[in-house]
C-alpha atoms as a printed R data frame, in Angstrom:
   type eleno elety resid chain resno       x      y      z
1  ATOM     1    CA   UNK     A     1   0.000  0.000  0.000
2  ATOM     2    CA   UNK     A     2   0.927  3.812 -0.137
3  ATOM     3    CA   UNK     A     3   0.873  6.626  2.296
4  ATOM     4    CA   UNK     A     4   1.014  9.766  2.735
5  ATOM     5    CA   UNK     A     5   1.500 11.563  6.246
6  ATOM     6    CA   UNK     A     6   0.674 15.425  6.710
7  ATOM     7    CA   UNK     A     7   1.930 16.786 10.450
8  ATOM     8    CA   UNK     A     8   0.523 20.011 11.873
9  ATOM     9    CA   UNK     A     9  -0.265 21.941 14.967
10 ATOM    10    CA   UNK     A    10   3.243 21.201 16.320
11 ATOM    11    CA   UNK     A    11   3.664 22.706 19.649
12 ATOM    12    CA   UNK     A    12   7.044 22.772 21.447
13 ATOM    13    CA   UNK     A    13   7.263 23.062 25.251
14 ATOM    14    CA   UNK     A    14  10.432 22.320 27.782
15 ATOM    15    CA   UNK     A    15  10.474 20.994 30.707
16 ATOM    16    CA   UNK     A    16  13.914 20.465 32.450
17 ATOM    17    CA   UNK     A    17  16.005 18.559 29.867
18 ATOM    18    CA   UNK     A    18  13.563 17.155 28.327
19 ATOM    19    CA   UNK     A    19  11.628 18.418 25.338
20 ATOM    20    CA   UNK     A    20   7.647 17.712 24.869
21 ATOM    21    CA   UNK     A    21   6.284 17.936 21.569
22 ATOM    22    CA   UNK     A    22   2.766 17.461 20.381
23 ATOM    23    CA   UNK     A    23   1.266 17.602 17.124
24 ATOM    24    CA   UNK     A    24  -1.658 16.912 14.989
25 ATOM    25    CA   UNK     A    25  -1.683 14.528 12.037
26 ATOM    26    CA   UNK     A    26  -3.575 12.808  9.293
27 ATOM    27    CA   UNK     A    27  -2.273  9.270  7.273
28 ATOM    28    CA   UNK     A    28  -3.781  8.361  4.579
29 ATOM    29    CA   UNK     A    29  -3.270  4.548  3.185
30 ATOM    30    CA   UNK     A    30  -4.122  3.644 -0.306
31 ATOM    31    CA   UNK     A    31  -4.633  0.368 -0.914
32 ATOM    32    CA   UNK     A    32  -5.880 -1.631 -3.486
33 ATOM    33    CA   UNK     A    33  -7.891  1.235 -4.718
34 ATOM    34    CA   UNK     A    34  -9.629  2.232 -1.820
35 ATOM    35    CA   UNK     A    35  -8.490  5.300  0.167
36 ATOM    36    CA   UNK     A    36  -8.232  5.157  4.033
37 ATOM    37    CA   UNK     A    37  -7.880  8.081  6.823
38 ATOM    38    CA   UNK     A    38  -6.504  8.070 10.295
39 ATOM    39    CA   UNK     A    39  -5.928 11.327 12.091
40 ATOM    40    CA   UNK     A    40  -5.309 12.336 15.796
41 ATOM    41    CA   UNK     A    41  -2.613 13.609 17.602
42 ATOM    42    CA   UNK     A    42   1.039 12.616 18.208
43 ATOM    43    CA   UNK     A    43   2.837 13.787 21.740
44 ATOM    44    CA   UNK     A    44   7.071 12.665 21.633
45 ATOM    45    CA   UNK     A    45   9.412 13.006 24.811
46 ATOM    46    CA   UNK     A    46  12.659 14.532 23.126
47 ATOM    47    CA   UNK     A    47  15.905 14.216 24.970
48 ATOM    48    CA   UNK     A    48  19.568 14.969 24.234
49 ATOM    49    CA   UNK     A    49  21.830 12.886 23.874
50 ATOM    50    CA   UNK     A    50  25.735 12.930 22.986
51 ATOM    51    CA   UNK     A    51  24.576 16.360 21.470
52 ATOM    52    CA   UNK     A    52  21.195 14.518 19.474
53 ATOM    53    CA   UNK     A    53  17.930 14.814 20.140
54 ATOM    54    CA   UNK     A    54  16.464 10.731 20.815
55 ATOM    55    CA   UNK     A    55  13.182  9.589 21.495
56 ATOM    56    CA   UNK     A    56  12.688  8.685 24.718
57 ATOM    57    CA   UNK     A    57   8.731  8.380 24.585
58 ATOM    58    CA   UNK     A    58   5.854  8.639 21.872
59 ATOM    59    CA   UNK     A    59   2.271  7.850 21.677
60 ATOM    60    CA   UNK     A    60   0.077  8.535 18.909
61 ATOM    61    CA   UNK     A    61  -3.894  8.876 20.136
62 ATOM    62    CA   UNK     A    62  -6.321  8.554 16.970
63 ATOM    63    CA   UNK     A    63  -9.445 10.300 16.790
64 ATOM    64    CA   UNK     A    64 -11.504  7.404 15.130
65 ATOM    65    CA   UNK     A    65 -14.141  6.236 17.244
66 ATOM    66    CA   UNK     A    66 -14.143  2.919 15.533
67 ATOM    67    CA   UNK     A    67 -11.552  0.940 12.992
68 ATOM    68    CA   UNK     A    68 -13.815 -0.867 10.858
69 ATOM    69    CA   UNK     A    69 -13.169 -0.712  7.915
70 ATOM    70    CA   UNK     A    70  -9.894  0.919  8.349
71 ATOM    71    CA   UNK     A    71  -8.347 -2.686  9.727
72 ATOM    72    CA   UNK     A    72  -4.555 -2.872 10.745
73 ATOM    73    CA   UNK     A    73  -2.581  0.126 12.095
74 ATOM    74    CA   UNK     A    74   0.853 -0.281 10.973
75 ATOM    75    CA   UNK     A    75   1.516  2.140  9.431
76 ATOM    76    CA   UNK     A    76   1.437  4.511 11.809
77 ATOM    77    CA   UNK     A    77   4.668  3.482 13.554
């Protein structure tokens, strides 16, 4: 199948070392001609380092009150 991801809505906030990010999204899957949206929000726990920013956290909270007919979630990872 084929994606596409659009992120928006990214908000940036500190706290300590630590950087918390959220951030709105929509993924659409095509597959086998029929087209398939998931959208919610994204929140990552960003922290340094050796002088990179790694992911120490993420969860991704979708909007969809049900997955039928949507089916596996994969591709969200």
């Amino acid at each position: 199948s084929r994606t596409r991801h659009l992120v928006s809505n990214v908000r940036i906030r500190r706290e300590g070392e630590d950087i918390l990010t959220s951030a709105a999204f929509v993924v659409w899957r095509i597959r086998r001609g029929e087209v398939m949206a998931y959208m919610g929000q994204v929140f990552h726990r960003l922290r340094p380092v050796d002088g990179e920013l790694k992911i120490a956290w993420k969860r991704a909270c979708l909007d969809l009150e049900t997955l039928k007919p949507q089916g596996t979630l994969s591709i969200l990872i």
